[in-house]
C-alpha positions as a printed Julia matrix, in Angstrom:
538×3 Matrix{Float64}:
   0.0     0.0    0.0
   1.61    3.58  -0.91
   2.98    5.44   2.29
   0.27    8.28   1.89
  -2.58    6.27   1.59
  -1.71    4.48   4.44
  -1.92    7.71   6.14
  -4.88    9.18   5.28
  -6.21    5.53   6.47
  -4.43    6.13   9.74
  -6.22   10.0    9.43
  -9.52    8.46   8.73
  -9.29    5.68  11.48
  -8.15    8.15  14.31
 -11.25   10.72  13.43
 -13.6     7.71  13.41
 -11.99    6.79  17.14
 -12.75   10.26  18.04
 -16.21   10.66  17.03
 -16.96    7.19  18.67
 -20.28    7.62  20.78
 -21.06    4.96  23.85
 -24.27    4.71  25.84
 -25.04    2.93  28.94
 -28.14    2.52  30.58
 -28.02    1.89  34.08
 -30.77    1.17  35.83
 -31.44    0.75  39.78
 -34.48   -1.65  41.02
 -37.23    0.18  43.06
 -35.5     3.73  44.11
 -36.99    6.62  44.5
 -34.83    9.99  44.76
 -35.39   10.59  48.57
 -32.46    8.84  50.04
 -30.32   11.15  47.23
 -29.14   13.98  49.85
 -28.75   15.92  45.58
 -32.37   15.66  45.15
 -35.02   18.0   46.19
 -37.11   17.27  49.26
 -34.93   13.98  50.21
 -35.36   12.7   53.65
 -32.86   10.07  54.01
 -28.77   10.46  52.48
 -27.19    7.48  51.46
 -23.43    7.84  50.88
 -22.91    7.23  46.73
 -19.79    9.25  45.88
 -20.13    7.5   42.09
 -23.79    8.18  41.44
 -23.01   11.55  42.55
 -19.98   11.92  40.16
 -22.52   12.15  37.54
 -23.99   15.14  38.53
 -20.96   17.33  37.74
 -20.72   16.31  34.17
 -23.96   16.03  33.55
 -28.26   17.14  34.0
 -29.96   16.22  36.56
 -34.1    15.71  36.47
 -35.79   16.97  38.51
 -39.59   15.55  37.2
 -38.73   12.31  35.94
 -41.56    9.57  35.92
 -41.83    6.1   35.24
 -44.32    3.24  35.33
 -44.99    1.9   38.97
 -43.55   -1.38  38.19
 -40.2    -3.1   36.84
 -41.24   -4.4   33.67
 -44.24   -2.11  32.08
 -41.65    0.9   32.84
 -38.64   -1.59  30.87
 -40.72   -1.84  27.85
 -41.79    1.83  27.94
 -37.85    2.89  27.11
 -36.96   -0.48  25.43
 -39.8     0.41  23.01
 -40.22    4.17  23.2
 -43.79    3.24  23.37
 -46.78    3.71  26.05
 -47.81    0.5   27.98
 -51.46    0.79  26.47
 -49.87    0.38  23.07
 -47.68   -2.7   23.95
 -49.96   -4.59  26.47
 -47.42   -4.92  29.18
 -49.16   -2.95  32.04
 -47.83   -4.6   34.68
 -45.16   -7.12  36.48
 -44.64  -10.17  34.01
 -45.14  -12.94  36.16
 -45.69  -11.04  39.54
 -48.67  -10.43  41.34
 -51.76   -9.24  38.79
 -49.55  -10.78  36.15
 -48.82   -8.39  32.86
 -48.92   -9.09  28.87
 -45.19  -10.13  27.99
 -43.26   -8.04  25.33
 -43.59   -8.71  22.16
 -40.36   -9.23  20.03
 -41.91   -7.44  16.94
 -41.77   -4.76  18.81
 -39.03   -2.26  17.31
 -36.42   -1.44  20.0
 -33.54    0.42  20.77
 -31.21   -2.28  19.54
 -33.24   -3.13  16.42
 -32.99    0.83  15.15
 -29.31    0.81  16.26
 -28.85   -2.4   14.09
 -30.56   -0.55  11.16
 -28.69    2.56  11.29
 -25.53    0.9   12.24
 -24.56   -2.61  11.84
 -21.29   -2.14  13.91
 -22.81   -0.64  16.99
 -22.47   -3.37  19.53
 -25.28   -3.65  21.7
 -25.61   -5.86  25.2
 -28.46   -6.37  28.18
 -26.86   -7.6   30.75
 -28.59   -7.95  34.01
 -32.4    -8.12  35.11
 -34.73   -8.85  31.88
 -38.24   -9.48  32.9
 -40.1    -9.12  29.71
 -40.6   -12.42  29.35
 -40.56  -15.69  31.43
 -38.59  -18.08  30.81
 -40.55  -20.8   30.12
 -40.61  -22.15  27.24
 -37.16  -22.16  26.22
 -37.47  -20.12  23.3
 -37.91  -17.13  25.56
 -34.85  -17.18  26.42
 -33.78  -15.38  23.67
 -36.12  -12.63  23.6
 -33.29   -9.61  24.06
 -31.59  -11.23  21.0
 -34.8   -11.49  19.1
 -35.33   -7.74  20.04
 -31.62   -6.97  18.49
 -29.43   -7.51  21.1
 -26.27   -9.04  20.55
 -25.3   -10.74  23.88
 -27.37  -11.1   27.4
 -26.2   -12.28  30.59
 -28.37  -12.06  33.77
 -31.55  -13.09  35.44
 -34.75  -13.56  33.45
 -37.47  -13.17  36.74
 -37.71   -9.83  38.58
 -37.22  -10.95  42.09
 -34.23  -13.06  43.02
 -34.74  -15.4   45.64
 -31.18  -14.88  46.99
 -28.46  -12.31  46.09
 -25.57  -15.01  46.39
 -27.48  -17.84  44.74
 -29.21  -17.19  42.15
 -29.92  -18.79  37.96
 -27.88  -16.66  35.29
 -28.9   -16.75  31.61
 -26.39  -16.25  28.92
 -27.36  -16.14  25.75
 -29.65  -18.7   26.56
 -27.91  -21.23  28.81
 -28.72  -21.49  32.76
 -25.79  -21.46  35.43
 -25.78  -21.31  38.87
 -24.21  -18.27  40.85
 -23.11  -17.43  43.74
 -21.37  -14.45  43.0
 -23.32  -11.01  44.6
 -25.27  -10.57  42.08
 -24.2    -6.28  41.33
 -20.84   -7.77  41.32
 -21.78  -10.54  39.16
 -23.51   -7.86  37.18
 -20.4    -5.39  36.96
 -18.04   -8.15  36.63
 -20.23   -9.18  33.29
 -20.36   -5.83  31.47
 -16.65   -5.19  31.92
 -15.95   -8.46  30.69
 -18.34   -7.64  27.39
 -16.57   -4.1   27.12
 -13.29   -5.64  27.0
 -14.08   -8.81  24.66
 -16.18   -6.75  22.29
 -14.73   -5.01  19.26
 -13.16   -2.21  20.77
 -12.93   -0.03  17.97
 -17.42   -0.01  18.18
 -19.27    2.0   19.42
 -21.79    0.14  22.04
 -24.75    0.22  24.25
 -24.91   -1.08  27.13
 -28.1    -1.89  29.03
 -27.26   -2.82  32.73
 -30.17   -3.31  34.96
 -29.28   -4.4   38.65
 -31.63   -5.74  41.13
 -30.52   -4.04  43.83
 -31.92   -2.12  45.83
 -35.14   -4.46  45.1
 -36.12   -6.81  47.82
 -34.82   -9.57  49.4
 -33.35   -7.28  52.09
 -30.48   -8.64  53.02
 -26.55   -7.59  54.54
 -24.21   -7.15  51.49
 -21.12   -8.0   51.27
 -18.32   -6.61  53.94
 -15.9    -4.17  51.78
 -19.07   -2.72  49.64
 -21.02   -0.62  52.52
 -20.49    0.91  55.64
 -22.97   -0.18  57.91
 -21.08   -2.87  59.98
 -23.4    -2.78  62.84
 -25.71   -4.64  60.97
 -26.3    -8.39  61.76
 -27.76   -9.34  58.7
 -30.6   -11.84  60.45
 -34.07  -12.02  59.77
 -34.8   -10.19  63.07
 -32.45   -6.99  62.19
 -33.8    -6.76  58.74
 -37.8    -6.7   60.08
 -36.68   -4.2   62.85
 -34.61   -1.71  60.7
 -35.51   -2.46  56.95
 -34.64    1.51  55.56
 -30.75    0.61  56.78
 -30.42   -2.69  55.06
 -31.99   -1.06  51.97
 -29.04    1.98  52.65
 -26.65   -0.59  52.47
 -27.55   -2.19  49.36
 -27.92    1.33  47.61
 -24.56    1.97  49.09
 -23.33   -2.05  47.38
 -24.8    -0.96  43.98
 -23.02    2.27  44.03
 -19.43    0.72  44.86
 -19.63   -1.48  41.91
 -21.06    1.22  39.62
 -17.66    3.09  40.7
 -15.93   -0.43  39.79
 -17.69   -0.03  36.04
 -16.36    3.84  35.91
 -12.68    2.66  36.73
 -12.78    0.23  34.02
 -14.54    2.75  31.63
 -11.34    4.83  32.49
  -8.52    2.27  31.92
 -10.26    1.17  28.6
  -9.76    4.76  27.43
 -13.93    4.69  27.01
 -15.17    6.93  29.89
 -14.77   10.25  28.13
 -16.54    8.6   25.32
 -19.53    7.53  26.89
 -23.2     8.65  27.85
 -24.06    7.38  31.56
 -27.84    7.42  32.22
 -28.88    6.56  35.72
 -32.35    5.75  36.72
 -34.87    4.02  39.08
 -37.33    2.18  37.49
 -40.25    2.92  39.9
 -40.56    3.9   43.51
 -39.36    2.32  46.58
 -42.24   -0.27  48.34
 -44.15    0.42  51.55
 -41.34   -1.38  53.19
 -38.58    1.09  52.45
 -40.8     4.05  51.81
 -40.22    7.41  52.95
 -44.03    8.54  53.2
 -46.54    8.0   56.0
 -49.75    6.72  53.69
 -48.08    3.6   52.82
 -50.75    2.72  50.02
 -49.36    5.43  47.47
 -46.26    4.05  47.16
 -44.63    1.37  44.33
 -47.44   -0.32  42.41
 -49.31    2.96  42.33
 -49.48    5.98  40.25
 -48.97    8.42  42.62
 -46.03   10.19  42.75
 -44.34    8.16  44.86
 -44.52    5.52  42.87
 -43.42    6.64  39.92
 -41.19    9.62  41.15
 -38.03    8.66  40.1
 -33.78    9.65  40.14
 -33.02   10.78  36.02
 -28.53   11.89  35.52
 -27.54   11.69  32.08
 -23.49   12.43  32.26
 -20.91   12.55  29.18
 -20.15   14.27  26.09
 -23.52   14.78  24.86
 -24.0    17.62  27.68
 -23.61   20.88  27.01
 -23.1    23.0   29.91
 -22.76   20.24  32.29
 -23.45   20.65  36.02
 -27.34   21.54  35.45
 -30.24   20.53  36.81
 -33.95   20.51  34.69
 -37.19   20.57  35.37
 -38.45   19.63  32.46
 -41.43   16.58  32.49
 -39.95   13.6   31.36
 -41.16   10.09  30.84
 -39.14    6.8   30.6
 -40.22    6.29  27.08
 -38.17    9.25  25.73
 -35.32    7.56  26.55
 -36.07    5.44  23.82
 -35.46    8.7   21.19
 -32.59   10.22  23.44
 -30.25    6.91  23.15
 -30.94    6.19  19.31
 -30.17    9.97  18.53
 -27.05    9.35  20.91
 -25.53    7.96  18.26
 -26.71   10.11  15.18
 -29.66    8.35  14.36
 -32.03   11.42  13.71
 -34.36   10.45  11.44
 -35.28    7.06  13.05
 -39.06    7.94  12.55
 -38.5     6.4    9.07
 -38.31    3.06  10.28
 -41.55    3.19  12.66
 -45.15    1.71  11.2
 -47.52    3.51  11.09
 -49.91    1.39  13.33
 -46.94    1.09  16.14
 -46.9     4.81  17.01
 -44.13    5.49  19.44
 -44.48    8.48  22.1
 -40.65    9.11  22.67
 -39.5    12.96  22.98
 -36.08   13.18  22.77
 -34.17   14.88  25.29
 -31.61   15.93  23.43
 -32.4    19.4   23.33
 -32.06   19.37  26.91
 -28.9    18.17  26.89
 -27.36   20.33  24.12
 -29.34   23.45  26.19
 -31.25   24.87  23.88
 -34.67   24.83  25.91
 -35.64   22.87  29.46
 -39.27   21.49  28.07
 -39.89   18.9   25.44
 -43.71   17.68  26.07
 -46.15   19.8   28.71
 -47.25   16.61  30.22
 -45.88   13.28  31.06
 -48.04   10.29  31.82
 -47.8     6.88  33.65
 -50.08    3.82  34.18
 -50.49    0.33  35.8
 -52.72   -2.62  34.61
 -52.89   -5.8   35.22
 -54.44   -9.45  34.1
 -56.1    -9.38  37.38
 -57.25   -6.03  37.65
 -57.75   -4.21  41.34
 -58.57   -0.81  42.72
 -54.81    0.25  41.98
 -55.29    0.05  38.32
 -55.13    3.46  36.46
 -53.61    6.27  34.72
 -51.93    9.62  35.89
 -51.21   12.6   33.94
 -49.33   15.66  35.15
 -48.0    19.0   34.07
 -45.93   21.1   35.97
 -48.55   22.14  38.81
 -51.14   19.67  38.54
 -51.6    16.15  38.19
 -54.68   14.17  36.9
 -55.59   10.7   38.32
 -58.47    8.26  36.31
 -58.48    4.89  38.02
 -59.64    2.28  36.06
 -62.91    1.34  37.83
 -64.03    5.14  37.63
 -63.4     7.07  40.34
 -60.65    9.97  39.23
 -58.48   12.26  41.77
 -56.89   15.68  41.28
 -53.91   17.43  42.78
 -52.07   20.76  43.24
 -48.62   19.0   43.07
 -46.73   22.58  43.8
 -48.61   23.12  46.93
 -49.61   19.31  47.95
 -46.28   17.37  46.31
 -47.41   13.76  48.23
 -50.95   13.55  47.06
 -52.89   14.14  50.29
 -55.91   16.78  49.22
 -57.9    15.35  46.06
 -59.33   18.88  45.07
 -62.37   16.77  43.54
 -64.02   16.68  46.66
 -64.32   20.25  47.39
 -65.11   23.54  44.86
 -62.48   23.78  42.24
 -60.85   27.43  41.51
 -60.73   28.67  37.85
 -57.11   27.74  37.67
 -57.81   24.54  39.11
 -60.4    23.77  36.7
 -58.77   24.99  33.73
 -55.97   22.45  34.6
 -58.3    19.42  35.15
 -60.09   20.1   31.95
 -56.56   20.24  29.93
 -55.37   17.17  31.5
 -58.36   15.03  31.33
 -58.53   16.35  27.36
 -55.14   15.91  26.81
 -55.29   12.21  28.19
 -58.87   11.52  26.49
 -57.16   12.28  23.42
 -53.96    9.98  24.14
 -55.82    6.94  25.37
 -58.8     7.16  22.8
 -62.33    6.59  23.43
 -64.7     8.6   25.32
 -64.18   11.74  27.44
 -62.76   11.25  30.76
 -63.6    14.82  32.22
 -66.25   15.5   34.5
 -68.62   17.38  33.37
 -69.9    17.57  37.28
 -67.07   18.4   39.62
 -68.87   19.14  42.61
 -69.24   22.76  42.21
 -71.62   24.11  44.6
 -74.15   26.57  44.07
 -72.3    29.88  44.27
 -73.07   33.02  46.16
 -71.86   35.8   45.9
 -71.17   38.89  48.57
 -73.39   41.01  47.32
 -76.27   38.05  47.61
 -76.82   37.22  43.8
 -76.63   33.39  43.47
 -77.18   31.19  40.37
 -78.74   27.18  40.29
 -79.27   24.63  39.65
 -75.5    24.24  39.45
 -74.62   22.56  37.14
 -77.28   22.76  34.97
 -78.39   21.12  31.23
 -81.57   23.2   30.69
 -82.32   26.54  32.4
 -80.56   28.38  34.77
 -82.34   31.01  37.5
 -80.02   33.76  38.45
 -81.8    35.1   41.88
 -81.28   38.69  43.24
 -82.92   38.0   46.26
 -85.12   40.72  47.2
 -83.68   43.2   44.55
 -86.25   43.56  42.7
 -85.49   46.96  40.23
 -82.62   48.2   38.49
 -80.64   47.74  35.22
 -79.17   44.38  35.08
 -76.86   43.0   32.53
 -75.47   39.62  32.31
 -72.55   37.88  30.08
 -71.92   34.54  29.57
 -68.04   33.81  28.61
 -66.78   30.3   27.99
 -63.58   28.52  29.31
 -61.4    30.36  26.5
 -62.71   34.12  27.72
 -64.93   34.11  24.55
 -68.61   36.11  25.02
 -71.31   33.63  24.19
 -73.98   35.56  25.62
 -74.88   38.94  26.13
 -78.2    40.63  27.56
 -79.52   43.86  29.26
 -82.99   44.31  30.56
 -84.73   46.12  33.69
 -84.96   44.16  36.31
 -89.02   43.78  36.9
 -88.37   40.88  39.24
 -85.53   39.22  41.22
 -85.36   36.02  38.92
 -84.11   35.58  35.54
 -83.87   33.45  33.48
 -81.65   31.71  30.88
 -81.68   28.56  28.7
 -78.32   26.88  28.26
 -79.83   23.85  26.45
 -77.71   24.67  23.46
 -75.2    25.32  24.9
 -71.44   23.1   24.73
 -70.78   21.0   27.98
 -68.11   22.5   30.23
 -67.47   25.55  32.55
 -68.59   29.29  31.72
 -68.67   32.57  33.57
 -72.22   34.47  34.51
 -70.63   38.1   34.65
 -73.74   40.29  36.29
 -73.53   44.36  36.56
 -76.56   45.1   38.42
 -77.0    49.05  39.59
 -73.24   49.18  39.05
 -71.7    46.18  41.13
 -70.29   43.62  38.7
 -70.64   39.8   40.4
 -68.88   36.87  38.66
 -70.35   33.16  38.95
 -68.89   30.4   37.87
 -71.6    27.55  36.14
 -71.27   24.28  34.57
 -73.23   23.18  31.93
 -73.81   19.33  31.65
């Protein structure tokens, strides 16, 4: 080969090195943010110098929410997709039971396939998309375009030092703690894979998920614990410190390698939970909203994204984010931008990339982000929750619906649907319930009824019935003369009717039969004092 071609090969080969993009996913079983001492409103502080490493070279989320269980929120990024769309609303194989993924799905790995045979692309660690009976399940992650798996197929292991490992198919026993097992795994992949690809990395631990249990000595720093039955039932929130704590020393044990493989200043680290911690390890005194629902508790969750593809790192956003759009951030990771190409039609995927957050060129990419939970054996927890920044709508699935004022009431404990809703408030629950009526299909989920009371106002003048569908009496009490005129404006400040008359008598009346469901204002000047009353119409 002549000496100068050689070069620009050596040229060509060097920029390609450079401009080598990595990704890996890493994601923590059943955390919420509050034992993060870095997040907002925390109560507990666990000590995880490598977690928090992130947050200098990187964004922190602040609004990040998931599903309220491990494997409807796994398919929601692994897809990009809603768990309405892909059927799996709940915990494969756990209690309720849930749909199991579908491998026709397209996936993170199938687009990075498409746009780039020599991406290599591994899941190593919890799966639980599928069981594992029959045997051909066990190569569901290859059959959704993953080149190598290695880890445990169910979402509960029945013992951190002994449990069944799947690679690419084949059982073993281990006795290896499993986040070392884990760590030890991915490095091992890292350093036998191609190292001149680029790569994605999905590692999902099970830790901090139940059992409880004492990890290793050398990993944690709570030594006084005994690790028996007893201890764990009488302090459960340490033992669940100390596994954090485990995870986090072996995440630091991935970083090293990262470093010595000359890959860490190449690659994206995104850190999440997957759904909130149980009424075992929560830090909330109602117990019932915690994982397995959708209140914010359970789906509340930790969101860093670290590496080159920050601009400006060190921030923190508030932006609302759901899991799914990490299914658009991580393909456009590696210059896939017009992915949409490859998507059918009749498999509609609900990603937002956050990539504009992290090059900092705005802190919003949707104005609401949504969650849900169902099951094969439905109960009362069944539902969907949609929130934007303020407020967040509840529908549960056997009817009843909730409403909060997140800003002022952040754990859920006022459902503003039992009392008289303000203007803001209402305007909020009629754009949520819209906006989700329109996601989820089907009929109108808002109210038309919310419990607004019959309204009076100082002056005396009162309006009912309240709501109404046919005519409504506006009453002036004993004022019985005078000029009155009234205006009725709709939800969007538009005049839909206007009318002045003497006032002969203190009723009058109007018929709203016509008239488009929903809230409107009554504004009444009578002798020169203006009264506003608010009036639904069914």
């Amino acid at each position: 080969m002549p000496r100068f071609l050689f070069t620009i090969l050596l040229i060509l080969c060097a920029g390609s090195l450079k401009a080598q993009r990595n990704t890996i996913l890493i994601i923590a079983d059943d955390l919420s943010p509050d034992y993060f001492g870095f997040y907002e409103n925390s109560v507990d502080t666990v000590d995880v110098p490598n977690i928090r490493s992130l947050l200098a070279k990187g964004v922190r989320f602040t609004n990040f929410s998931s599903n309220p269980v491990c494997s409807s929120t796994r398919t929601t990024i692994l897809t990009g997709r809603y768990s309405f769309r892909t059927g799996v609303g709940g915990i494969v194989g756990g209690i309720g039971g849930s749909n199991q993924i579908d491998t026709a799905e397209i996936s993170i790995p199938k687009l990075l396939k498409k746009f780039n045979p020599n991406i290599a692309k591994a899941d190593i660690g919890k799966w639980h998309l599928k069981q594992a009976m029959p045997a051909i399940n066990l190569m569901s992650p290859q059959a959704l375009g993953y080149d190598w798996f290695e880890g445990p197929f169910i979402g509960q292991l029945p013992s951190f030092t002994n449990w069944t490992k799947y690679t690419n198919g084949v059982a073993s026993n281990v006795k290896t703690y499993a986040p070392t097992e884990n760590v030890n795994n991915a490095v091992n992949w890292l350093k036998t894979q191609n190292q001149n690809k680029p790569f994605f990395l999905w590692l999902a631990f099970n830790a901090p998920h139940e059992p409880l249990h004492l990890p290793p000595a050398g990993l944690h720093t709570y030594t006084s614990l005994t690790g028996t039955t007893a201890d764990i039932n009488a302090q459960p929130k340490q033992y669940f410190k100390a596994m954090i704590q485990a995870m986090d020393h072996e995440i630091g044990r991935l970083f090293d390698s990262l470093q010595m493989m000359n890959k860490w200043d190449s690659t994206d680290i995104i850190f999440i939970g997957d759904n909130g911690n149980t009424s075992r390890t929560a830090q909330i005194a109602d117990l019932t909203k915690a994982k397995g629902t959708v209140y914010e508790y359970g789906i509340h969750v930790p969101l860093i994204i670290a590496g080159p593809a920050v601009v400006s790192q060190g921030r923190v956003s508030k932006a609302l984010v759901n899991t799914a759009d990490l299914f658009a951030t991580i393909v456009e990771n590696f210059g896939y931008k017009n992915w949409q190409t490859q998507i059918p039609a009749n498999k509609p995927v609900d990603s937002k990339s956050l990539q504009p957050i992290l090059k900092n060129t705005t802190d919003s990419i949707r104005p609401w982000a949504f969650s849900e939970i169902f099951k094969l054996t439905t109960d009362s927890a069944d539902g969907k929750g949609m929130r934007n920044r303020n407020y967040k709508l509840i529908k549960f699935d056997y009817g009843a619906q909730e409403f909060y004022d997140l800003v002022n009431d952040p754990l859920e404990s006022k459902n503003l649907l039992n009392g008289t809703l303000s203007s803001t408030e209402l305007y909020n629950y009629n754009y949520l319930c819209s906006e989700m009526t329109k996601l989820i299909g089907g009929n109108s989920i808002c109210k038309s009824s919310l419990g607004i009371k019959q309204s009076i106002a100082k002056n005396g003048v009162k309006v009912y019935p309240n709501p109404a569908n046919h005519i409504v009496y506006f009453d002036f009490n004993t004022i019985d003369e005078g000029i009155c005129t009234i205006e009725l404006i709709d939800n969007l400040g538009r005049i839909v009717y206007q009318k002045s008359q003497a006032l002969d008598a203190n009723i009058m009346r109007l018929n709203v039969a016509d008239y488009t469901s929903g809230l409107y204002y009554a504004k009444i000047n009578l002798n020169g004092t203006t009264t506003v009353l608010k009036i639904v119409i069914d």
